[in-house]
N, C-alpha and C positions, 0 to 999 in steps of 0.2 A: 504494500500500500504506500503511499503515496501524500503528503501534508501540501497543498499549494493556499500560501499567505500572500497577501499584500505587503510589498516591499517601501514600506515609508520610509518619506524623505525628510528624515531628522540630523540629527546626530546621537552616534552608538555612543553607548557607556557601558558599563559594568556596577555594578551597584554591590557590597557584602555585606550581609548580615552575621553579627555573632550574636548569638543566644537569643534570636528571636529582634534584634535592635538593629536597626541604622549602623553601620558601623564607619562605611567608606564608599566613594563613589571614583570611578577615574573615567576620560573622555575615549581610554582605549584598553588595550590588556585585560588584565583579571580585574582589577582593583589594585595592584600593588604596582604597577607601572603607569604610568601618563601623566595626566594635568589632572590633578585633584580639586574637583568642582563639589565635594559635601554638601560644603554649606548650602549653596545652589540647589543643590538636588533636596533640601531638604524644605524647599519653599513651595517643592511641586506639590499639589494636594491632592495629586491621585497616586500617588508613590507610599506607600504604607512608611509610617517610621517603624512602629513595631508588629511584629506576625505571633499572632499567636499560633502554640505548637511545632516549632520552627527546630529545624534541624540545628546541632551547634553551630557550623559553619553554610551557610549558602550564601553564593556568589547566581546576582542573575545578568541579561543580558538583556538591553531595551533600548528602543529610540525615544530621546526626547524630541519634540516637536511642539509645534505653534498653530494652534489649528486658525483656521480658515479666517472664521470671523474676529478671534484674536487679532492675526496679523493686517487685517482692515483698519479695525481701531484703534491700532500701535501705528500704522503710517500714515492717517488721518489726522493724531496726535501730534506728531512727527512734524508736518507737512504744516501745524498750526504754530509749533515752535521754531520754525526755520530748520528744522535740524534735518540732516540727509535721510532719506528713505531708504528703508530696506529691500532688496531688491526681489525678496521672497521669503517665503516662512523658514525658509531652512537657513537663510543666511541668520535672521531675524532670532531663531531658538539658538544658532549657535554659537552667536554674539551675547545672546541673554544668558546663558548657560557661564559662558568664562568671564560676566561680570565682576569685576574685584568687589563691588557694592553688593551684599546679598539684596537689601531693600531695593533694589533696579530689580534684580534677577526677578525675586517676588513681584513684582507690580507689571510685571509682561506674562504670568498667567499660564506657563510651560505646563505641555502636561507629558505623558511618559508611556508606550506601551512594552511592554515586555513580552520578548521573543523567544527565551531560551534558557535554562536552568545552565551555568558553565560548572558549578559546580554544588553538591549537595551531601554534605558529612554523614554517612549510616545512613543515605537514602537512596536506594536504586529504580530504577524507570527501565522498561523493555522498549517503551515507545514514545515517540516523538510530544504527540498528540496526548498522551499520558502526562508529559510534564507541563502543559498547558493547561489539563484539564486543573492538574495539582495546583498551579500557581494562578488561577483563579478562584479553585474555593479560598486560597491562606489570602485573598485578598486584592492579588496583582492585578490592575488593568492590562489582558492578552490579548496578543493578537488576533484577531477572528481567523479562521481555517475551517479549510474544508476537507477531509476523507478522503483521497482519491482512490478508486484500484485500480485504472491504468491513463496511459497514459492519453487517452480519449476524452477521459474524465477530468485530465487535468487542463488540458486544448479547453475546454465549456468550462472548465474556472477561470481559466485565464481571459479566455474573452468576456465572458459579462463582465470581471474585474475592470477590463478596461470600460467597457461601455457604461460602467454604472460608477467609475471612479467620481464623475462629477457631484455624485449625492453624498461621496463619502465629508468628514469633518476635516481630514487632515486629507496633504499632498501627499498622494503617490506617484513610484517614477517607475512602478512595473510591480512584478510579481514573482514568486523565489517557489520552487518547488522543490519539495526535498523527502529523501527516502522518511519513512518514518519509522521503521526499526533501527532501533540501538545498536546492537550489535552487528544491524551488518552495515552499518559505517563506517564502525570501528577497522572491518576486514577492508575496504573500499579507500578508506585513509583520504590523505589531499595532497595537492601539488603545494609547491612554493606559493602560489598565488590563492586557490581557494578547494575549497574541498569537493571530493570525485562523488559526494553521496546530494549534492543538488546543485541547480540548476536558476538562472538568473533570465528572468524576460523584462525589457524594457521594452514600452510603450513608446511609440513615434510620439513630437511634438503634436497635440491636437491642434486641429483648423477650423476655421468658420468663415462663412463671409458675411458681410456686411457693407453697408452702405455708408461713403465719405459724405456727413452733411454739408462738414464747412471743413476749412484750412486754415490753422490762425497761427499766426508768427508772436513767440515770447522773447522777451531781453531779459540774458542772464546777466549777471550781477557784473563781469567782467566786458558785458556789453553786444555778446554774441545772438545775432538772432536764430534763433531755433525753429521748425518747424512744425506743428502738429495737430494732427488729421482727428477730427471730431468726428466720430460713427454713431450708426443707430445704434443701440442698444442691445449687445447681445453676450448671452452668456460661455465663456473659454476656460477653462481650466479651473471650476468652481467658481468662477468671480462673475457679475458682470460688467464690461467692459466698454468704454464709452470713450476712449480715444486709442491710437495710434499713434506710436512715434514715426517721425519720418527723417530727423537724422539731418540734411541738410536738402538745400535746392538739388543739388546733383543726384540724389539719391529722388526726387521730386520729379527728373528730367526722364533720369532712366528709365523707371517703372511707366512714365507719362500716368503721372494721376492727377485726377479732376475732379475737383469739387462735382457729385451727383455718380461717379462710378461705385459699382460694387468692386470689394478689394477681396481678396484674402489673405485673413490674420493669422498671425497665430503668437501663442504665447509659449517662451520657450526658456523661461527662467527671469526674464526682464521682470521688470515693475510694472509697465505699458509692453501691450505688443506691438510687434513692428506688422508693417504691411509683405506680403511675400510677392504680389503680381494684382493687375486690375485685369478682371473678367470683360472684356474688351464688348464680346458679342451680347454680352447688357450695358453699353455706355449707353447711355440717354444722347439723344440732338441735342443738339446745340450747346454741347459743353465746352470750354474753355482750356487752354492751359493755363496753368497755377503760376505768376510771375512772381517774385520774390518783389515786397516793395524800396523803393528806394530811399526811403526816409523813415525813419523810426517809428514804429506804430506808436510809441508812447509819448517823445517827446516831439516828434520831425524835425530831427537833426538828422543829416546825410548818413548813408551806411555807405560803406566802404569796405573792400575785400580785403582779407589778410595776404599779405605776402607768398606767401606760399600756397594761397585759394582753397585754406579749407574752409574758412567760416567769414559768411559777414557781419560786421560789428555796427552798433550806433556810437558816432562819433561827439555823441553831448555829452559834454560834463557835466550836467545837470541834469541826468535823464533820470526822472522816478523812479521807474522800474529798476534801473541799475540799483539804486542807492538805496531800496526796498532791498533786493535781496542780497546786499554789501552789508546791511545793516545786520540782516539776519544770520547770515553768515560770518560774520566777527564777533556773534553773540552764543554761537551754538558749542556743541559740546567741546565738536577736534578745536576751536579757535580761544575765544575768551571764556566759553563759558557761563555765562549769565544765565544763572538760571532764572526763570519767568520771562526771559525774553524773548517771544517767540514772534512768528510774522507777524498776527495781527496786534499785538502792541506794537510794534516798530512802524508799521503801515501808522495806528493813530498817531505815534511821536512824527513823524514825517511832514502828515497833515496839520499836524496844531502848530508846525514850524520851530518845534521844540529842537531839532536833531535835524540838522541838514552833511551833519558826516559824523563818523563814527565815533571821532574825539569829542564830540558834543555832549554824548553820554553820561560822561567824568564831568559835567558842568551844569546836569541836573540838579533841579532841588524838588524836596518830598512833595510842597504846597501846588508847583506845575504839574508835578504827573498825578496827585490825587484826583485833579481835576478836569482829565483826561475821563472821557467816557468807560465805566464799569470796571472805575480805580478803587478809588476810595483812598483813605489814610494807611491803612495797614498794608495794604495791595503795593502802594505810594512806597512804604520804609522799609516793606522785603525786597523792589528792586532795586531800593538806592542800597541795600544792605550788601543784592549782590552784586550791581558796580561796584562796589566796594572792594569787594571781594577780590573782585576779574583783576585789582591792579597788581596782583605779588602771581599771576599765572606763569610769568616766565618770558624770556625769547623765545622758543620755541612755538608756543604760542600767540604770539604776540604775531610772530613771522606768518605762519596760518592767518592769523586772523585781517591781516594786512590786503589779501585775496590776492597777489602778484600771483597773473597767468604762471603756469607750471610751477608756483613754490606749493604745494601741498603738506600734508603734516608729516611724510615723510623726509621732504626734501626740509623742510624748515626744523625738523632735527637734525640732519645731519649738518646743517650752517649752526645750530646752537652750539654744535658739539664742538665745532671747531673755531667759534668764535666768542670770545667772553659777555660780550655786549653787542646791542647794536650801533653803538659807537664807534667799538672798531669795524663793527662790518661796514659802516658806512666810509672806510676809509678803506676797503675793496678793491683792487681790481677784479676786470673778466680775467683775465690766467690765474690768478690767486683761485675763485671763484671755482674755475673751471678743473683744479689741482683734487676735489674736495670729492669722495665717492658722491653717486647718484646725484651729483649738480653739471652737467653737460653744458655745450656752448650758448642753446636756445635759451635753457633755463637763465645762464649768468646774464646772457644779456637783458632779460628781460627784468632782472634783479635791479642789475647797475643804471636802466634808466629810468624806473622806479624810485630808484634811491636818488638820484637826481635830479627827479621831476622837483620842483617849485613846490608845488602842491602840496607832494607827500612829506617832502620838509616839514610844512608849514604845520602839517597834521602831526607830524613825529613829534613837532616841538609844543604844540596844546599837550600830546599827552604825556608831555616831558614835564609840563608844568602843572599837570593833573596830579603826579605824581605814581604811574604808569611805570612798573618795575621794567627794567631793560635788559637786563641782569639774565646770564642765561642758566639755567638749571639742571642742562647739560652736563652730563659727563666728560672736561674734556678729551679728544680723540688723538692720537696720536699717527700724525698722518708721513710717517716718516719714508716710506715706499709708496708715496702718491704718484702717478705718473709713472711708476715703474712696473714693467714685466718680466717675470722669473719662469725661469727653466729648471725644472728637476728633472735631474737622472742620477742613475746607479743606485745604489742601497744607501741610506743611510742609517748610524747606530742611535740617535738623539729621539728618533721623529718616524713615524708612519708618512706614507707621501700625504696624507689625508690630513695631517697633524700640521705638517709642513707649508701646505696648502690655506689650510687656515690661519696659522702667525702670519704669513708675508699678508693676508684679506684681511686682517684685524689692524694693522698696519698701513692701510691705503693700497696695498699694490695687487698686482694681478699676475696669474698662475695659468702659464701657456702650453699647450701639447709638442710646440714647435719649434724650434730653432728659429730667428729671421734676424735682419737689419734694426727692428726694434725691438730686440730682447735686450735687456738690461742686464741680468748675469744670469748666467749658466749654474748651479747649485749642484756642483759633483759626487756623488758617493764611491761607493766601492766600485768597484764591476762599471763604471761608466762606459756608455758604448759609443752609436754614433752622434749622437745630439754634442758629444763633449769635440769629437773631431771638427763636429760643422762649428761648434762656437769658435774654437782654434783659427779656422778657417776664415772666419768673418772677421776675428778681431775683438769676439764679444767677451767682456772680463767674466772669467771663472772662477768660482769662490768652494773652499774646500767646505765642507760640513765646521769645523771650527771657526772658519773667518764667517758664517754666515750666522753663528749662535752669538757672535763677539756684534755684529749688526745689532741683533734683537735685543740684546740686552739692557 
């Protein structure tokens, strides 16, 4: 016989009970190996803390997930505080999951199904289905399964699964068939990769069509105009669905879509789904092609192409929408921070002329923002509390929150790390800049004329006299092989090539399979073969395993 479940799209854990208790939870392994998420898993309220009658030791096996309606009302949330959208339930559970905040984790509503008994002290099971059946009477929320006895029977689980996934609560991304006696799995055993006793069906992207009401161009915050296609109403992957992204004009050109075509969608892990092709031989007469506008919907200030033609931008310095979502965006979690400051207070600061740039913030008083619609006084001294707050966040953040195209919270860590202040960054070059892991040409230049601008001075220096920590939090990095690339060969006695490989990348530099003109040294051990000849050959400097340990030190 034969078990075929629904393969949810969570994330795995492990969860261990001693004596009937909570004990440990990890994101992989048994429970004694991974990222220890306890606390987390102890906010889930369909996760038993304690089982009664419970073996001394069991270890189970479960996806956490975020069901449907959850993950609506968490980027609804989201989407009201300025803060980035999740781009599905599964990224959504498994962001909530390794929150360092249990109080976060708890307030996004995870819940948990369990798949699998891994292990169970003085307790034995002949069948699959058996350990399911056990770990829903002690409690567990199980995975629903069906019986199969061949494999005909399991082809008709597998297709209604798919056809009837839409009505399920949570995201599925297929269906897992697996023997269901015990012991002859055990005979069957598994590969490096996954076990020979079942079997994994994924489900195509689902599709639909639907009809383009309208086309309407958004300004992001950095001034990009955006595309996106407004449909009728129809239901995709458990949601229903009432836009399209469309990405850019060119992507606009290609497809040739027109306000009144039927498209076909689909949703394929995005947040919006994209358009895949328009059904031609239902275009309606007299339809149009979709022009991009030349002037700003928001403010009609010129749009202008970027250099290199991927995006066009609105050129006001004054454009609302920019400074709407600049605002929002300086205020959100990866940036400043602010808590309570979400789009539509920033939208009201905007209007009432309180806040015409982000420095403005730090220049608030309680008595203006109470007096903002569906403020009040208290409402008023928790935001001024947490501007307060956002000014010791850091450089790091600060850099984030500043919005310079390609600085993201990545890249604006790795500038904290290597800069004390933004003081000294402001005394920069692009090669300095460009010296710095994951900070390339595009990024520095766009840093450096940033830093430059008139403007952002002008801002640097309000929130310099706000008194706006500058200061970086950073670790500093020691970037001593920036710019440099290293060759290992031969054996060495110090260092695994893997070990080796990581000091010279901890250090700035980078770890090549090749010989060339721009390798920087050659790293020789014992038995060196040809890579030590060709360096010889080029000229490139060779470093023995002790002149290279005499480097790092």
């Amino acid at each position: 016989a034969y078990v075929t479940e629904p393969k949810i799209d969570g994330l795995s854990v492990a969860v261990e009970y001693i004596d009937g208790k909570l004990y440990r939870g990890a994101t992989r392994g048994d429970g004694l190996k991974g990222e220890d998420v306890t606390e987390n898993l102890k906010t889930i309220r369909s996760l038993p803390k304690i089982i009664e009658n419970a073996p001394h030791r069991l270890i189970v096996r479960g996806e956490v997930y975020m069901a449907r309606d959850t993950f609506i009302e968490l980027n609804a949330q989201r989407e009201i505080d300025g803060e980035k959208l999740f781009a599905n339930p599964r990224n959504a559970a498994a962001g909530s999951l390794r929150q360092l905040d249990s109080k976060i984790a708890a307030s996004r509503r995870l819940d948990i199904i369990v798949f699998n008994i891994q292990y169970s002290e003085g307790k034995d099971f002949s069948a699959h289905s058996e350990t399911l059946d056990y770990l829903k009477d002690i409690g567990f929320p199980v995975v629903p399964y069906k019986l199969c006895s061949g494999f005909s029977d399991c082809r008709g689980q597998i297709e209604w699964l798919g056809e009837n996934r839409d009505t399920l609560p949570y995201d599925i991304d297929g269906a897992v068939v697996k023997l269901d006696d015990l012991e002859k799995r055990k005979a069957l055993g598994s590969t490096a990769k996954a076990p020979r006793w079942a079997v994994a069906y994924k489900y195509p992207p689902e599709k639909k069509e639907t009809v383009v009401q309208d086309i309407v161009v958004q300004v992001g915050r950095t001034g990009a105009l955006t595309p996106k296609a407004v449909v009728s109403p129809v239901r995709l992957a458990g949601t229903t669905v009432t836009n399209a992204t469309l990405h850019n004009q060119d992507i606009i050109d290609r497809l040739d879509i027109r306000i009144g075509d039927t498209v076909v969608i689909q949703k394929a892990g995005e947040i919006i789904p994209e358009i895949l092709e328009v059904v031609k031989s239902k275009r309606p007469r007299g339809t149009k092609p979709f022009i991009f506008p030349d002037l700003c919907p928001e403010c009609g200030s010129p749009v202008v192409r970027d250099e290199d033609g991927s995006a066009l931008r609105c050129t006001g310095a004054e454009c609302p929408a920019q400074l709407l979502r600049h605002l929002a965006h300086f205020a959100s979690r990866e940036a400043m921070d602010i808590d309570g400051l979400g789009i539509s207070l920033c939208e009201a600061l905007i209007n009432s002329g309180l806040v015409k740039t982000p420095a403005d913030l730090y220049y608030l008083d309680a008595q203006s923002v109470a007096a903002l619609d569906r403020m009040g006084r208290k409402s008023a001294e928790n935001l001024m509390a947490a501007i307060e707050n956002s000014k010791q966040r850091g450089l790091a953040k600060l850099l984030c929150a500043f919005g310079i195209r390609q600085v993201g919270s990545k890249a604006a860590k790795a500038l904290a790390s290597n800069y004390a202040s933004l003081d000294e960054l402001l005394s920069s070059t692009e090669d300095e800049l460009c010296s710095i892991p994951d900070i390339g040409p595009i990024t520095a230049d766009y840093l450096v004329s940033w830093l430059r601008n008139p403007q952002s001075l002008h801002q640097i220096k309000l929130l310099r006299n706000a008194g706006v920590s500058f200061e970086s939090h950073e670790e500093k990095l020691d970037n001593r092989f920036a710019g440099m690339t290293f060759v290992l060969t031969g054996a060495l006695s110090a260092f695994t090539r893997d070990e080796a490989t990581a000091v010279i990348e901890s250090f700035g530099g980078k770890v090549s399979s090749s010989v060339s003109k721009k390798t920087s040294y050659v790293v020789a051990g014992e038995e060196s073969g040809s890579k030590l000849t060709k360096a010889q050959s080029l000229g490139i400097p060779v470093l023995t395993e002790g002149e290279f340990c005499a480097m790092i030190e």
